[in-house]
C-alpha positions in Angstrom: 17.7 21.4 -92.6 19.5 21.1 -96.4 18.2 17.4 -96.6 16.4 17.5 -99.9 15.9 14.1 -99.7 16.6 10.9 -98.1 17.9 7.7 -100.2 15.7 3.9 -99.2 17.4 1.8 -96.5 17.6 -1.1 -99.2 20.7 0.7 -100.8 22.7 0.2 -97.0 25.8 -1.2 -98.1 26.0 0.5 -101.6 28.8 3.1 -102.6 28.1 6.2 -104.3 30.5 5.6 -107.5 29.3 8.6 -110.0 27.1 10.7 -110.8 25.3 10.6 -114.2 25.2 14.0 -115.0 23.2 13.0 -118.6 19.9 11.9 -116.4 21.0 13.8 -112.8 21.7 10.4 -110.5 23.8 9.6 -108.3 25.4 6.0 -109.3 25.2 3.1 -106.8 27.1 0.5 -106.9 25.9 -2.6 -104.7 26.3 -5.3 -103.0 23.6 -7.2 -105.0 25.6 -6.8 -108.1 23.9 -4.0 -110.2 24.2 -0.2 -110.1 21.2 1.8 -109.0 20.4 5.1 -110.7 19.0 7.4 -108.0 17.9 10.9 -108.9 19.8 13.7 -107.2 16.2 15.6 -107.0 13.8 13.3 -104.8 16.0 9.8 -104.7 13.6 7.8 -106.4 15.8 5.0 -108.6 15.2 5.3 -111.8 17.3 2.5 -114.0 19.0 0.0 -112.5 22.0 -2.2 -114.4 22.3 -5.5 -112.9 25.4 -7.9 -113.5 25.5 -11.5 -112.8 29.4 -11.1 -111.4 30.5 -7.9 -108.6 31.1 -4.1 -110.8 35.0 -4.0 -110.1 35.5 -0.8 -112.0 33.5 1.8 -113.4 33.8 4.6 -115.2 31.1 7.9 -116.1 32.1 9.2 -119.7 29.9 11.9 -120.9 26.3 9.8 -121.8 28.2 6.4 -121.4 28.3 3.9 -118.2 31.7 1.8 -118.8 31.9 -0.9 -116.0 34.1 -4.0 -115.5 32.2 -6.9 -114.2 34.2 -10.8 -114.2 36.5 -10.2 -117.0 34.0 -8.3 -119.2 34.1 -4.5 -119.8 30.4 -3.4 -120.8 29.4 0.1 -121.9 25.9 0.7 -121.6 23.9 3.6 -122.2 20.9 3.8 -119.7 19.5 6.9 -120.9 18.5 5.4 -124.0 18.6 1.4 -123.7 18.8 -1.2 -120.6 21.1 -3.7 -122.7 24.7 -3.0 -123.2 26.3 -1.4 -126.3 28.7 -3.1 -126.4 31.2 -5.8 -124.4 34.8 -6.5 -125.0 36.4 -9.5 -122.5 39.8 -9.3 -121.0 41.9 -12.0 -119.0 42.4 -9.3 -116.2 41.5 -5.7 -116.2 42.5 -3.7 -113.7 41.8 -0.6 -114.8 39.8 1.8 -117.0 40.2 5.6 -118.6 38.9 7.8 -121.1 41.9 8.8 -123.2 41.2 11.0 -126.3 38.3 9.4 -128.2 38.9 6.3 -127.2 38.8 3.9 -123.6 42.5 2.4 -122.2 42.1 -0.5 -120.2 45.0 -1.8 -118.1 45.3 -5.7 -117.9 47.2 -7.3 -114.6 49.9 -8.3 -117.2 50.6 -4.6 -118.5 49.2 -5.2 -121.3 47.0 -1.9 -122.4 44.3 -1.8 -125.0 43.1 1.4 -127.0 38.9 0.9 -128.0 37.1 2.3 -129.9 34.3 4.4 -127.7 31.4 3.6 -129.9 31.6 0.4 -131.0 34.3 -1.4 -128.7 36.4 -2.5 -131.4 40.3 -2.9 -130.8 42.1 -0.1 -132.1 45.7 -0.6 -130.3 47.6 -3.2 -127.7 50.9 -2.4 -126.4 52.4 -4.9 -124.1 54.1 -3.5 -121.3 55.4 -3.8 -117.7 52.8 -0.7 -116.7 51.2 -1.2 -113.4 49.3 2.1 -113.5 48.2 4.2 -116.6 47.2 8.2 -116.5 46.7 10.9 -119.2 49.6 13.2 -119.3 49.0 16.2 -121.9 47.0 16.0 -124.4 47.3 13.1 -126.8 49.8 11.4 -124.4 49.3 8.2 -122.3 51.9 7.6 -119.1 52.4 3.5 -118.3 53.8 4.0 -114.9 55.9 0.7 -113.3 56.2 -0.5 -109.9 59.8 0.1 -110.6 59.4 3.7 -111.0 59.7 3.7 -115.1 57.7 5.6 -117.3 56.8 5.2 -120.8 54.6 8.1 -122.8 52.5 6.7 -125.8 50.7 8.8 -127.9 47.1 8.3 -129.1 47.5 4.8 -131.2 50.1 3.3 -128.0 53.1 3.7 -130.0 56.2 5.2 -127.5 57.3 8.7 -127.6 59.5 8.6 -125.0 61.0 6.8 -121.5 61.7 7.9 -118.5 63.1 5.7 -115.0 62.9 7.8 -112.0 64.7 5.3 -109.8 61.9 5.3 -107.6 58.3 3.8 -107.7 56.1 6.7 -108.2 53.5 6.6 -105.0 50.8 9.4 -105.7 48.5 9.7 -108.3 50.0 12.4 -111.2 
């Protein structure tokens, strides 16, 4: 009743992180250190992406799979190949987000670093005591603080404007 289909006890123990809307599967992550590609039609896997190091972070951008394995960030493209694009290494990511054309990634430090979507290259690093990064409005990047400070940057990291609330911000924006 409603079950269309039912996923294979070997994926016990995975979390459902995304779904690939490119291909139409639901993205595993798992314990055994890969992401499973399961179609949302009759739950048969279809690509797998396995890491030698735990997925930490990951991240669905239109055809690309960005994910954040040890202290590498990978962006693969499984629709059309089962090696990576590209890889750029950090000393500590903590977080990733599509901003504009381009992918932010938070280090531990708060230290945040504009790439280049296609190719990975470096376009922008602003150092920072950012714990937490969001989009605002269009074009603008917040760098939230445990303090409750917050700095808008616009597309290339340079500062627009500052803000201290006083209080650390708790809730998502």
């Amino acid at each position: 009743k409603g079950i269309r289909a039912q996923i294979n006890e070997k994926y016990n123990g995975c979390d459902v992180s995304a779904f690939y809307a490119t291909t139409g599967h639901f993205v595993l992550n798992c314990p055994d250190n890969a992401l499973h590609f399961v179609s949302d039609g009759d739950a048969s896997e279809t690509y797998t992406i396995t890491q030698f190091e735990p997925i930490k972070k990951l991240l669905v951008d239109k055809r690309d799979i960005l994910l954040l394995s040890g202290n590498t960030l990978f962006c693969y493209q499984p629709k059309n190949s089962a090696i990576p694009q590209w890889k750029v290494s950090f000393s500590n990511a903590e977080k990733i987000l599509s901003f504009e054309n381009r992918i932010a990634v938070l280090e531990a430090s708060g230290r945040v670093t504009l790439l280049n979507k296609s190719n990975g290259t470096i376009k922008s690093i602003i150092r920072s005591d950012a714990a937490d990064i969001q989009e605002l409005a269009q074009g603008t990047l917040g760098l939230f603080t445990n303090e409750g400070a917050l700095t808008v940057v616009d597309t290339i990291l340079r500062p627009l404007w500052h803000f201290n609330f006083t209080k650390p911000i708790t809730t998502d924006v």
